[in-house]
PDB file with one MODEL, atoms N, CA, C and O in Angstrom:
MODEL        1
ATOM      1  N   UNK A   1     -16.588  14.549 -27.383  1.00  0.00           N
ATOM      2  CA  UNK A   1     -15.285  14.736 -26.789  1.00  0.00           C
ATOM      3  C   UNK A   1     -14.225  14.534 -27.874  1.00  0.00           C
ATOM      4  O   UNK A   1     -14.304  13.516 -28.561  1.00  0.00           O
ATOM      5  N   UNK A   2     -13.118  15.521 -28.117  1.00  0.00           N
ATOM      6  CA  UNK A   2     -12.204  15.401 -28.562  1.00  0.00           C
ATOM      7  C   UNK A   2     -10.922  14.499 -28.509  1.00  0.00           C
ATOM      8  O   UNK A   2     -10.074  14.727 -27.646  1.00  0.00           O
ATOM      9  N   UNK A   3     -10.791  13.661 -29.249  1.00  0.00           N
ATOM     10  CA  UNK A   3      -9.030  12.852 -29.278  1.00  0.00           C
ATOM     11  C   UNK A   3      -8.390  13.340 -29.200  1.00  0.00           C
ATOM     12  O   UNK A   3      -8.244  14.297 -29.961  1.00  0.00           O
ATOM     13  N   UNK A   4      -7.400  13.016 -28.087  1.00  0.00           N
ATOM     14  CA  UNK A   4      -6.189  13.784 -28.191  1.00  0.00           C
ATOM     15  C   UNK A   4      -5.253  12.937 -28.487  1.00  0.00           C
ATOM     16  O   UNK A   4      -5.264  11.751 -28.156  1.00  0.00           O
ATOM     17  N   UNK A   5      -4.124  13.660 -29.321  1.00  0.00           N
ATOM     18  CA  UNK A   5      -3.060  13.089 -30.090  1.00  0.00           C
ATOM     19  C   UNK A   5      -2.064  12.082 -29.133  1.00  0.00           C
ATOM     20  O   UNK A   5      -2.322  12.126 -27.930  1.00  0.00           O
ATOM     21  N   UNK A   6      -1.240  11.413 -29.442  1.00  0.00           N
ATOM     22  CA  UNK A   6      -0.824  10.652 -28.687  1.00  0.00           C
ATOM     23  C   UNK A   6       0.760  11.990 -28.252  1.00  0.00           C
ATOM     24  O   UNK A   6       1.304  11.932 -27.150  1.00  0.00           O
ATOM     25  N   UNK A   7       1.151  12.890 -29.191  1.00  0.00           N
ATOM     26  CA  UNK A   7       1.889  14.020 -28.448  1.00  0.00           C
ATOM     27  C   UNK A   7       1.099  14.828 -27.784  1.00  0.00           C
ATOM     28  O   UNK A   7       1.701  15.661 -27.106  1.00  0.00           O
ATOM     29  N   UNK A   8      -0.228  14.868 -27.744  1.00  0.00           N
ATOM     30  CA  UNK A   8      -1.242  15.501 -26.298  1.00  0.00           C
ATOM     31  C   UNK A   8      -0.991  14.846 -25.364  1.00  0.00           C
ATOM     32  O   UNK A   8      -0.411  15.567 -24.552  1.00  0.00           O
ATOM     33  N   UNK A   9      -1.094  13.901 -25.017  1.00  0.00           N
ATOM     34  CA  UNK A   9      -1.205  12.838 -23.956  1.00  0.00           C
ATOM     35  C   UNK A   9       0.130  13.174 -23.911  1.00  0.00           C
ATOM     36  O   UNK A   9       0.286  14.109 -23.125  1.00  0.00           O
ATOM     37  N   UNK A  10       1.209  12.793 -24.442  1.00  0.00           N
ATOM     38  CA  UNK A  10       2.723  12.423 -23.782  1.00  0.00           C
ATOM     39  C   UNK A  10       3.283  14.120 -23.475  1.00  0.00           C
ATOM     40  O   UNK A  10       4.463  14.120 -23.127  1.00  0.00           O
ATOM     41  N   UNK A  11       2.621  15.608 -23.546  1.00  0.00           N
ATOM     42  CA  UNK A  11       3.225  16.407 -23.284  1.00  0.00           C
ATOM     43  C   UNK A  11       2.064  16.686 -22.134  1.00  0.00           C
ATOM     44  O   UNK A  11       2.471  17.538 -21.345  1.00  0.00           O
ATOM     45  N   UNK A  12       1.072  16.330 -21.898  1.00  0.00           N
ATOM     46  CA  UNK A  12       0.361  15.889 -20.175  1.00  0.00           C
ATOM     47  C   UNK A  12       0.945  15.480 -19.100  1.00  0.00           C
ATOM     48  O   UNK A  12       1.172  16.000 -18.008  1.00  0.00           O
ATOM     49  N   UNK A  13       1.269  13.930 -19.814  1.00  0.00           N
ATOM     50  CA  UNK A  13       1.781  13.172 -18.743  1.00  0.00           C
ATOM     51  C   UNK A  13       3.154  13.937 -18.467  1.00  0.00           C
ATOM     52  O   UNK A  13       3.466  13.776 -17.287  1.00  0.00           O
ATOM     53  N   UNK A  14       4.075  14.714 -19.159  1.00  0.00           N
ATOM     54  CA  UNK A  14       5.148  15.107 -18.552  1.00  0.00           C
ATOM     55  C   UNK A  14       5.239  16.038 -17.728  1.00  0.00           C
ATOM     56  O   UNK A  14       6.196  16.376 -17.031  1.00  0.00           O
ATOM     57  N   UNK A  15       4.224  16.452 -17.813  1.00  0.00           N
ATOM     58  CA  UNK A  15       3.499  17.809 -16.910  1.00  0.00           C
ATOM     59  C   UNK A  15       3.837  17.639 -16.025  1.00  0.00           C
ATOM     60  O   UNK A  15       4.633  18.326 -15.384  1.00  0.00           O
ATOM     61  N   UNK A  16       3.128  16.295 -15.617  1.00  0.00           N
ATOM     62  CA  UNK A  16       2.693  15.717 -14.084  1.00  0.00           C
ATOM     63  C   UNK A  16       4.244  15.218 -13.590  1.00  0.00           C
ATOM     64  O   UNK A  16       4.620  15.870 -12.616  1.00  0.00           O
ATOM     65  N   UNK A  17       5.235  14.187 -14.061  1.00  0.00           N
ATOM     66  CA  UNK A  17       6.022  13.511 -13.871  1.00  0.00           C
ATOM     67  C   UNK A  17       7.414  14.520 -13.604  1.00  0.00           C
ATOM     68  O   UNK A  17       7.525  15.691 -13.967  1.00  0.00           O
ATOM     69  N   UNK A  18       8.236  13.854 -13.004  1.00  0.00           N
ATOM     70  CA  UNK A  18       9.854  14.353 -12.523  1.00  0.00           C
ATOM     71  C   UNK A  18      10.549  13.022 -13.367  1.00  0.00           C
ATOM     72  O   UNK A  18      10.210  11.896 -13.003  1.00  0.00           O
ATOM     73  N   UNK A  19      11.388  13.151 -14.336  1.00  0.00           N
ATOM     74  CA  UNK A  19      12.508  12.595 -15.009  1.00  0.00           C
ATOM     75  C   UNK A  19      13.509  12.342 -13.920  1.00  0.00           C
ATOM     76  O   UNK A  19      13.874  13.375 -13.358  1.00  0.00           O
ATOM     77  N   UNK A  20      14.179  10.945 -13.369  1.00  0.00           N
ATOM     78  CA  UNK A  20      15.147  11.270 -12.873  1.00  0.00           C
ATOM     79  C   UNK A  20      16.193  10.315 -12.745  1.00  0.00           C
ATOM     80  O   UNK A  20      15.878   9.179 -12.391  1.00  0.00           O
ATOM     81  N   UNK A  21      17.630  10.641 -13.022  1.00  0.00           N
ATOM     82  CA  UNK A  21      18.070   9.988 -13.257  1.00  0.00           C
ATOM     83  C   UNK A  21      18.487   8.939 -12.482  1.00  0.00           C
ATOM     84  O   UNK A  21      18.381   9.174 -11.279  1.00  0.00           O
ATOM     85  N   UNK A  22      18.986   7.709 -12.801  1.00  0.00           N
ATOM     86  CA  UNK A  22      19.578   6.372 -12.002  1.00  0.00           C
ATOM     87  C   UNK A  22      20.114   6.372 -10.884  1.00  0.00           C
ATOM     88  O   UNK A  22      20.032   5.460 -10.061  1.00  0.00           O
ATOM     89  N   UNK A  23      20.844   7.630 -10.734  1.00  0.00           N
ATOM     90  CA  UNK A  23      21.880   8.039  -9.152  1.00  0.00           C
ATOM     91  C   UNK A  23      20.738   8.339  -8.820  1.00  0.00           C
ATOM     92  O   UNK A  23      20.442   7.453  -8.018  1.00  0.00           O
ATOM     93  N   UNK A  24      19.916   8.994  -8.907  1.00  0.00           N
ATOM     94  CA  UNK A  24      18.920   9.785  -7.896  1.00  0.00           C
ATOM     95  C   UNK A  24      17.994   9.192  -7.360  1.00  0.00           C
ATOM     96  O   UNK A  24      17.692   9.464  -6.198  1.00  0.00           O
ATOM     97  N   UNK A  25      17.297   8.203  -8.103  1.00  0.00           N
ATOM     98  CA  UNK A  25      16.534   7.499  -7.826  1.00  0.00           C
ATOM     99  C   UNK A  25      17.110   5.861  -7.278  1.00  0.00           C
ATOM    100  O   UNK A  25      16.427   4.877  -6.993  1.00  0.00           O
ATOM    101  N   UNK A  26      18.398   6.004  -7.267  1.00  0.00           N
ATOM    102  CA  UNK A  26      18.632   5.000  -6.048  1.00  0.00           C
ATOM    103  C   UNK A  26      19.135   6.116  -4.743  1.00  0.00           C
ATOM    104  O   UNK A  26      18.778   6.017  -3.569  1.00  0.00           O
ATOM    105  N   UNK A  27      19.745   6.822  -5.124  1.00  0.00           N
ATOM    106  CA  UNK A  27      19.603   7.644  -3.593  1.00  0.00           C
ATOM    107  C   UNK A  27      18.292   7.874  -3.158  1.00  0.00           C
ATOM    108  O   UNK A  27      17.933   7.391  -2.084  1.00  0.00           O
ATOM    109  N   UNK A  28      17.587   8.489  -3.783  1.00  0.00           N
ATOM    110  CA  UNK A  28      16.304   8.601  -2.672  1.00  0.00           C
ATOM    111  C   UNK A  28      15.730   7.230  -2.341  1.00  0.00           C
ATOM    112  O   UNK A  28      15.000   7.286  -1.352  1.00  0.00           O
ATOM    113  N   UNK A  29      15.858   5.839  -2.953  1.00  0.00           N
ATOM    114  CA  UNK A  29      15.613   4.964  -2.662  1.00  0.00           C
ATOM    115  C   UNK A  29      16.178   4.493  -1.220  1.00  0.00           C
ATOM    116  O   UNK A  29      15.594   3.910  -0.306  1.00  0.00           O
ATOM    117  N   UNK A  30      17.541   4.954  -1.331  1.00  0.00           N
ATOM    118  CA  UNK A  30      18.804   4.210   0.081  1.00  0.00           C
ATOM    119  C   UNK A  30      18.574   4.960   0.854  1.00  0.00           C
ATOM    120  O   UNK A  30      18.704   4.537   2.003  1.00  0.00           O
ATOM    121  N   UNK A  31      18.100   6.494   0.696  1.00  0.00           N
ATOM    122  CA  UNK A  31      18.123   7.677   1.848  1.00  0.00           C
ATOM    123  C   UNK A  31      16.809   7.726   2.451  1.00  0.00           C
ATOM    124  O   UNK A  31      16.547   7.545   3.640  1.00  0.00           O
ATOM    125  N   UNK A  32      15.885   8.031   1.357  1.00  0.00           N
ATOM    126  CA  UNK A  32      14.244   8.569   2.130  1.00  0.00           C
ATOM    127  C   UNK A  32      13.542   7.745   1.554  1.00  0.00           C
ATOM    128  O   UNK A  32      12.595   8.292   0.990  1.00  0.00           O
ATOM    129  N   UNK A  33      13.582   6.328   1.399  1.00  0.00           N
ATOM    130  CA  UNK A  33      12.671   5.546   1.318  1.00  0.00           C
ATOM    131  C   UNK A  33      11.553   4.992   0.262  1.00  0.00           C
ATOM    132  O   UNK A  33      10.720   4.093   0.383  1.00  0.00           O
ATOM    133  N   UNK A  34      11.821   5.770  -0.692  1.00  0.00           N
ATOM    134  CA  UNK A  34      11.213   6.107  -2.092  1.00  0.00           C
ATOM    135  C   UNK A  34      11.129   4.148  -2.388  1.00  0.00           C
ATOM    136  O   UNK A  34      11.956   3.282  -2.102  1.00  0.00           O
ATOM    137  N   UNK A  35      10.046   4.064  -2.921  1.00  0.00           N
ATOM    138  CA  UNK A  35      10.016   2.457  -3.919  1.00  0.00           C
ATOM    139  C   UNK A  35      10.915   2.381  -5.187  1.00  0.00           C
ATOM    140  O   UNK A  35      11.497   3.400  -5.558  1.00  0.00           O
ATOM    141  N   UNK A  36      10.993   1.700  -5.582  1.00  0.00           N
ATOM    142  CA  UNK A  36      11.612   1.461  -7.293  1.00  0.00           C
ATOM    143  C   UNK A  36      10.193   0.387  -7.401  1.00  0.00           C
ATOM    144  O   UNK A  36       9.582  -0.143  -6.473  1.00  0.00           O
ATOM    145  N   UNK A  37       9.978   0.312  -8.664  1.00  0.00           N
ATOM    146  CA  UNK A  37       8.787  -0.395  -9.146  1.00  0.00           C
ATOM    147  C   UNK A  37       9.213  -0.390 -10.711  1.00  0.00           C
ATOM    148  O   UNK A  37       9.217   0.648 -11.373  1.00  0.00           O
ATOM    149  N   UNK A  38       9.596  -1.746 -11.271  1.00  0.00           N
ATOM    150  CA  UNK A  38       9.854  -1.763 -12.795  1.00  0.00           C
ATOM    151  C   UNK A  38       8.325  -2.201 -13.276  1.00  0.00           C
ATOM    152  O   UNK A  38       7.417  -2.903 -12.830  1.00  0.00           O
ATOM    153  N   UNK A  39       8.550  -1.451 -14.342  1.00  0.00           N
ATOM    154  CA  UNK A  39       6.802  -1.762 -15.139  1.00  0.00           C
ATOM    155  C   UNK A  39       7.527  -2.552 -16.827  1.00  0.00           C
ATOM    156  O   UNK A  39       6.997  -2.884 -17.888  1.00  0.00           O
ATOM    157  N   UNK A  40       8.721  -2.576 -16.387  1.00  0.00           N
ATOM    158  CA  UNK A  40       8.547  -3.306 -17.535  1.00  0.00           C
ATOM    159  C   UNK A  40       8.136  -4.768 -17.934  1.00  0.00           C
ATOM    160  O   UNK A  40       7.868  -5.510 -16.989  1.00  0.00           O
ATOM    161  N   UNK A  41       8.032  -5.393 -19.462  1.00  0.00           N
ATOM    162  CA  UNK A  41       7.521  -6.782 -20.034  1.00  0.00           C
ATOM    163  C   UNK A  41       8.554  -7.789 -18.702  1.00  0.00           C
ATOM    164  O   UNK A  41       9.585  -7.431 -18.133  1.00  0.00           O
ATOM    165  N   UNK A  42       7.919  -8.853 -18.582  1.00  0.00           N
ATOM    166  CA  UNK A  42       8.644  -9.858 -18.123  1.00  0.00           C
ATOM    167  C   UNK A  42       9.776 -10.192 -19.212  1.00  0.00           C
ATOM    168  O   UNK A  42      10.948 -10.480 -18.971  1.00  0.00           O
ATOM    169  N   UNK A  43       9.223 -10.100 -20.327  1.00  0.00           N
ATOM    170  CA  UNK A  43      10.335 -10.368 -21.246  1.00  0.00           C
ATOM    171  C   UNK A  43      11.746  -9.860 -20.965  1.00  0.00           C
ATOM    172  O   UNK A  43      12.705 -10.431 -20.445  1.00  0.00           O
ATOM    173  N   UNK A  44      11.593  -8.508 -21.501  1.00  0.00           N
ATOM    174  CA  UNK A  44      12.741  -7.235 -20.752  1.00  0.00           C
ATOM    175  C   UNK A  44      13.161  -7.707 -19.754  1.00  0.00           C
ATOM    176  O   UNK A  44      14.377  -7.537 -19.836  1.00  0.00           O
ATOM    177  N   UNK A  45      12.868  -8.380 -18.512  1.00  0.00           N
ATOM    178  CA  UNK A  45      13.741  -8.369 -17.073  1.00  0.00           C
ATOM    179  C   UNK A  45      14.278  -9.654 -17.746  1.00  0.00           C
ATOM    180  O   UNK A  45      15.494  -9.501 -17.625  1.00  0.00           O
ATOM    181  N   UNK A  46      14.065 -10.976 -18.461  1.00  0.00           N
ATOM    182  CA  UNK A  46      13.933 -12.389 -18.567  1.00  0.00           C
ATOM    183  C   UNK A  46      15.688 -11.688 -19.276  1.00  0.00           C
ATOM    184  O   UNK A  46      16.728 -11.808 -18.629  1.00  0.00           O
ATOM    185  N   UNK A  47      15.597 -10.747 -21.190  1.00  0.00           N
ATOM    186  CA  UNK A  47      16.351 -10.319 -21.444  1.00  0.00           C
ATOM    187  C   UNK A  47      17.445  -9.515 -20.913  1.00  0.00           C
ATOM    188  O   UNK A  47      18.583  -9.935 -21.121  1.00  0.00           O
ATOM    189  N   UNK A  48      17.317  -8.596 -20.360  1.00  0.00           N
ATOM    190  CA  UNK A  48      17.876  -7.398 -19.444  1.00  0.00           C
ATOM    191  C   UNK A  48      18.217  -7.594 -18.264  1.00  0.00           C
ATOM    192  O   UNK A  48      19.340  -7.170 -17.991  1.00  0.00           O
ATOM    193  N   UNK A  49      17.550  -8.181 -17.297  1.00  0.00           N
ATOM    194  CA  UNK A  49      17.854  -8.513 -16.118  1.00  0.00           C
ATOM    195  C   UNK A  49      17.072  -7.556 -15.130  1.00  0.00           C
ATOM    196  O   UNK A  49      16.706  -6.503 -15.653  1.00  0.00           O
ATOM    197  N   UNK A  50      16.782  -7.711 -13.930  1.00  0.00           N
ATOM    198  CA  UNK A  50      15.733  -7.142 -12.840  1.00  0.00           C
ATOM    199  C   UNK A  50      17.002  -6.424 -12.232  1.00  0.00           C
ATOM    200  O   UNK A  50      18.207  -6.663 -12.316  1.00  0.00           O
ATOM    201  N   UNK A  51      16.129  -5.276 -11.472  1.00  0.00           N
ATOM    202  CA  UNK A  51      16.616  -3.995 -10.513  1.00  0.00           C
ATOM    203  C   UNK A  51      16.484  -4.452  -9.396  1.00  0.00           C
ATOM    204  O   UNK A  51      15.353  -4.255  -8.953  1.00  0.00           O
ATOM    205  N   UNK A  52      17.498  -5.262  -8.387  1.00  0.00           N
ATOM    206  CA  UNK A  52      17.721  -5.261  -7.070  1.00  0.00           C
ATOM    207  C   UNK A  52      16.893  -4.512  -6.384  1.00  0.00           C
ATOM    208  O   UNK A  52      16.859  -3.288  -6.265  1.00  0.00           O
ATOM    209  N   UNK A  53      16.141  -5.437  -5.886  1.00  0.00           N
ATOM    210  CA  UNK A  53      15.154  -4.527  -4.714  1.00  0.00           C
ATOM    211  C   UNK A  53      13.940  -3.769  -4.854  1.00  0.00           C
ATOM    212  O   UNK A  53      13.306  -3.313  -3.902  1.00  0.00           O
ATOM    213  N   UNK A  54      13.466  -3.579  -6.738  1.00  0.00           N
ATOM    214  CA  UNK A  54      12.253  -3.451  -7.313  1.00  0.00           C
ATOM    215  C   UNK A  54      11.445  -4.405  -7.195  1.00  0.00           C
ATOM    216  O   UNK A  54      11.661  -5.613  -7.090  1.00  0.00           O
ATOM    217  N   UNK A  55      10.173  -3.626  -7.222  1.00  0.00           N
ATOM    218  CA  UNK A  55       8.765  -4.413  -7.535  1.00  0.00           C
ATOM    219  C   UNK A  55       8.510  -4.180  -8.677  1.00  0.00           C
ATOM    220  O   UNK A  55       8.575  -3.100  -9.263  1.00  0.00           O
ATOM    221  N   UNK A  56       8.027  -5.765  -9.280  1.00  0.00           N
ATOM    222  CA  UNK A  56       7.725  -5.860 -10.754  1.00  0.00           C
ATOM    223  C   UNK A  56       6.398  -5.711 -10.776  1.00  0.00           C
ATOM    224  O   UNK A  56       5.754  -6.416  -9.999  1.00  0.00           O
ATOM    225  N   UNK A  57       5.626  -4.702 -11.725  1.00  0.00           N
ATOM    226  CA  UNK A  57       4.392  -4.601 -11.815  1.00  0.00           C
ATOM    227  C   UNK A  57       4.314  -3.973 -13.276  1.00  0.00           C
ATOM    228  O   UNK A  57       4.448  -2.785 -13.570  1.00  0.00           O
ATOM    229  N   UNK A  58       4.031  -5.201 -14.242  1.00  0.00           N
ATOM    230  CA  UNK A  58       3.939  -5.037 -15.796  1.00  0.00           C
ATOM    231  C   UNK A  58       2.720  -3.547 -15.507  1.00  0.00           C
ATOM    232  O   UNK A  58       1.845  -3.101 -14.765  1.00  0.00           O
ATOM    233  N   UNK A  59       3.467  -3.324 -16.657  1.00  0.00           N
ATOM    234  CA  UNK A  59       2.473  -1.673 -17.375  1.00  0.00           C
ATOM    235  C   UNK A  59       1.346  -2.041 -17.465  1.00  0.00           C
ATOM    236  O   UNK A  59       0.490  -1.410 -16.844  1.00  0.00           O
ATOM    237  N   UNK A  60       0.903  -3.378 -18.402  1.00  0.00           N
ATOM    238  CA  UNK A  60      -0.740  -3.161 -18.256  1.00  0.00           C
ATOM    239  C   UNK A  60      -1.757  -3.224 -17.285  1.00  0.00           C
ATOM    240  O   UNK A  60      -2.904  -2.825 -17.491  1.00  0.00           O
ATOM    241  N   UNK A  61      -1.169  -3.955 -15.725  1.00  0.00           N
ATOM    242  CA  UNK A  61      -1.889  -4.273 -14.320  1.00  0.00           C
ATOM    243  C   UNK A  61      -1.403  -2.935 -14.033  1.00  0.00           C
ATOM    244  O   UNK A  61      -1.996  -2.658 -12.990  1.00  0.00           O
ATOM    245  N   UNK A  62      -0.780  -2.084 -14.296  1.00  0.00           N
ATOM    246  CA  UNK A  62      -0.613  -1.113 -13.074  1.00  0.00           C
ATOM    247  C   UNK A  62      -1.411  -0.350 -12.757  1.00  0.00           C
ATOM    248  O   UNK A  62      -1.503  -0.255 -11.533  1.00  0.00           O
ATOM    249  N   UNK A  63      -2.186   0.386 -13.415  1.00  0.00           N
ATOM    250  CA  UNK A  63      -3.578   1.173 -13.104  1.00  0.00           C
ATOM    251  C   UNK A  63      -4.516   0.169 -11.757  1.00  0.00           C
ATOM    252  O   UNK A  63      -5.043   0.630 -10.744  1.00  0.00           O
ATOM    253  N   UNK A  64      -4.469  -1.178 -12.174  1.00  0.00           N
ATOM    254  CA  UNK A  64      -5.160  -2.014 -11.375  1.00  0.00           C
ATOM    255  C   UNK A  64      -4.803  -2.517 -10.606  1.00  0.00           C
ATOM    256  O   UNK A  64      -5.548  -3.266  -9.974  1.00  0.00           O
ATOM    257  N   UNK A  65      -3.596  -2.372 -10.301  1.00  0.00           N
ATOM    258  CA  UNK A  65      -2.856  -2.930  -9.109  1.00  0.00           C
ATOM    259  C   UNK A  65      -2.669  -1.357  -7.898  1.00  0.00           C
ATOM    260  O   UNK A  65      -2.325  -1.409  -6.717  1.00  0.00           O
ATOM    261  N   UNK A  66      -2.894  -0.573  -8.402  1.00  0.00           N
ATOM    262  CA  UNK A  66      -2.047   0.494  -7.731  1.00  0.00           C
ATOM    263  C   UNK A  66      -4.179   0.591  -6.951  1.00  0.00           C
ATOM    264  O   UNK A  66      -4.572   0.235  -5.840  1.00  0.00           O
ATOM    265  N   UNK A  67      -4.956   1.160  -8.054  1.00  0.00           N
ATOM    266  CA  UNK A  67      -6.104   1.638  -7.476  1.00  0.00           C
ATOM    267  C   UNK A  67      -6.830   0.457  -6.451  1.00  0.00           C
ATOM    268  O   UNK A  67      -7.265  -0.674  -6.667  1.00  0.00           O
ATOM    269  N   UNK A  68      -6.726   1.346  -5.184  1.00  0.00           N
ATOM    270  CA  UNK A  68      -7.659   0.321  -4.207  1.00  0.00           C
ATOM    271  C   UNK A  68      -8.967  -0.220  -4.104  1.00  0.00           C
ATOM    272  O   UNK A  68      -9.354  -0.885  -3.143  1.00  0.00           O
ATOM    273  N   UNK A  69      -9.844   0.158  -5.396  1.00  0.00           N
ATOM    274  CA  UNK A  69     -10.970   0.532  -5.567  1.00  0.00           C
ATOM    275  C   UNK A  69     -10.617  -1.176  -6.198  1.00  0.00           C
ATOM    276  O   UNK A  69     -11.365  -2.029  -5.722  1.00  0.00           O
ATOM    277  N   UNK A  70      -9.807  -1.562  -6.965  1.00  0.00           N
ATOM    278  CA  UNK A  70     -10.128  -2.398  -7.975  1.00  0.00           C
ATOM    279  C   UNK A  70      -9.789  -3.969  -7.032  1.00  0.00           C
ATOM    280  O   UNK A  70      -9.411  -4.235  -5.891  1.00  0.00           O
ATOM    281  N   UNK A  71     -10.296  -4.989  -8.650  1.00  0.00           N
ATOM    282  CA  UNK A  71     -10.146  -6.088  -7.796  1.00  0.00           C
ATOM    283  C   UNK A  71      -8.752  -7.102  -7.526  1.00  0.00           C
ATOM    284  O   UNK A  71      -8.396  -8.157  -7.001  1.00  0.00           O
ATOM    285  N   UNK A  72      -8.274  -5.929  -8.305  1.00  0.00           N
ATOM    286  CA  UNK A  72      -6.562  -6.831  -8.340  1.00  0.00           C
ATOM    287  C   UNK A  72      -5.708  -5.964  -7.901  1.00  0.00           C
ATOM    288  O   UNK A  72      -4.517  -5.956  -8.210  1.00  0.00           O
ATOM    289  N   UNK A  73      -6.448  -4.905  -6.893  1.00  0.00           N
ATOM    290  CA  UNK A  73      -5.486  -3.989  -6.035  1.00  0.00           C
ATOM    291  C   UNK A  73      -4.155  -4.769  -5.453  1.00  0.00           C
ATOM    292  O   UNK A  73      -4.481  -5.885  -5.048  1.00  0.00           O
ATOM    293  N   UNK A  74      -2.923  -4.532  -5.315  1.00  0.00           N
ATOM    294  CA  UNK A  74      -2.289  -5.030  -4.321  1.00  0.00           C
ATOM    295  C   UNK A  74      -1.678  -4.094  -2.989  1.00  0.00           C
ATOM    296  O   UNK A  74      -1.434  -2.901  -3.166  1.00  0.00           O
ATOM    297  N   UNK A  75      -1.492  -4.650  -1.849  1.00  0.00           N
ATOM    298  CA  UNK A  75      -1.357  -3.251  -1.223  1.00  0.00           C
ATOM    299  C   UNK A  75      -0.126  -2.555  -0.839  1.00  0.00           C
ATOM    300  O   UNK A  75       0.199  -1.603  -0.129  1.00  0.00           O
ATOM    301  N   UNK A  76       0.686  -3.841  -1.967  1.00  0.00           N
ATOM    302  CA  UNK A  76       1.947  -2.747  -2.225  1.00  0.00           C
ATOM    303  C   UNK A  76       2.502  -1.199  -2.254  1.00  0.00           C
ATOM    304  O   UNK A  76       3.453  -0.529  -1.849  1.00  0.00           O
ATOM    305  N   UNK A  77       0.949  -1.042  -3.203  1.00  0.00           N
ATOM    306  CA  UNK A  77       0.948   0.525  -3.728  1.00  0.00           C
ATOM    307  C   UNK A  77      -0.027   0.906  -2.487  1.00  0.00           C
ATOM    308  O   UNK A  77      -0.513   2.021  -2.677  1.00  0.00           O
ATOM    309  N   UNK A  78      -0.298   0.529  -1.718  1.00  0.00           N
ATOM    310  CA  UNK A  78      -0.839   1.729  -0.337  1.00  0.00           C
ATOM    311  C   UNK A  78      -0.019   2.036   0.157  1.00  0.00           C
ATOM    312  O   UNK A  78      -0.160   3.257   0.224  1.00  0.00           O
ATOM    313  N   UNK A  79       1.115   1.709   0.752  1.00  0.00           N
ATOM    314  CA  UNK A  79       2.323   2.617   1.657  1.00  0.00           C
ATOM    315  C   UNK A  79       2.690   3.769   0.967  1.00  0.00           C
ATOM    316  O   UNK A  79       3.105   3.989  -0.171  1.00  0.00           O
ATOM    317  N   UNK A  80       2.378   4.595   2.153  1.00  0.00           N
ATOM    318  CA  UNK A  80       2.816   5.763   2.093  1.00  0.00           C
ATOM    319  C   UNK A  80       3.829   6.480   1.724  1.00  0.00           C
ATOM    320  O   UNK A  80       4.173   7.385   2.484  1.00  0.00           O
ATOM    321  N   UNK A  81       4.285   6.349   0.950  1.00  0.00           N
ATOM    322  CA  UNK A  81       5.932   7.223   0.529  1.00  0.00           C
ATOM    323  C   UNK A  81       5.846   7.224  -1.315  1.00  0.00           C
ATOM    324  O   UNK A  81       4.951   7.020  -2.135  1.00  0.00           O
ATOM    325  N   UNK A  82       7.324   7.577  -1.377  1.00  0.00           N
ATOM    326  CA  UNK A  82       7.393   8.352  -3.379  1.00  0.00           C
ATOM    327  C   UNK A  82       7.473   6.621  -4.056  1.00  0.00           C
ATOM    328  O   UNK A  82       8.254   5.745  -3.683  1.00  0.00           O
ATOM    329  N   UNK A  83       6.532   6.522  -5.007  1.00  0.00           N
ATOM    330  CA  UNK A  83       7.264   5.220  -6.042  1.00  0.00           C
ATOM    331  C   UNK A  83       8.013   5.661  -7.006  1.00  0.00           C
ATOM    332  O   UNK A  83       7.590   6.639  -7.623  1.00  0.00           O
ATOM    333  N   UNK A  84       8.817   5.296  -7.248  1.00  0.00           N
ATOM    334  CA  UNK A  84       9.557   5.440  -8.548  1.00  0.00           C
ATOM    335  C   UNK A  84       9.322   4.375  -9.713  1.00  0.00           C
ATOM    336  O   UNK A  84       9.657   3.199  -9.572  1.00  0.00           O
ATOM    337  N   UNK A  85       8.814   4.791 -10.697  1.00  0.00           N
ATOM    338  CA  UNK A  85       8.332   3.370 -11.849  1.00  0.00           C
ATOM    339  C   UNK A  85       9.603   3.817 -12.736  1.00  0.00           C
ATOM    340  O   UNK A  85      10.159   4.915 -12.704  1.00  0.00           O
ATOM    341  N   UNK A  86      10.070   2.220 -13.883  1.00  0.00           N
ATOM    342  CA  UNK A  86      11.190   2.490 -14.572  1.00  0.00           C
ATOM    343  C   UNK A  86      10.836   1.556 -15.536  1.00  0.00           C
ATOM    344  O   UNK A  86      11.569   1.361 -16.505  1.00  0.00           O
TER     345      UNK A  86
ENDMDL
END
């Protein structure tokens, strides 16, 4: 199997993903229900400060927090509707 470059991977993942900006993603948050979910370091929120009304779920648990399969699922990520990660 072939490596793919780390600009393989990041012109994939954009494939898949919608960019969107701060207004939008608190409107669809206030209107249709959408999550906010910060993945950033604890550090960053400790520095920066936390998003009112986000769920914190560091980048490296998130694969394992989101999949129900795993053992550190939470079932945050089962409800049904859009997450927004930031």
């Amino acid at each position: 199997m072939a490596i793919r470059s780390v600009n393989e991977m990041m012109a994939a993942a954009r494939a898949e993903i919608s960019n969107l900006t701060p207004a939008e993603s608190k409107r669809r948050a206030d209107e249709e229900g959408a999550l906010l979910v910060d993945i950033r370091d604890v550090r960053e929120l400790q520095k920066l400060g936390v998003i009112p009304g986000a769920k914190h779920a560091p980048r490296g648990m998130l694969e394992f927090w989101v999949d129900p399969e795993s053992p550190y699922h939470d079932p945050f990520f089962a409800q049904d509707c859009e997450f927004i990660f930031h």
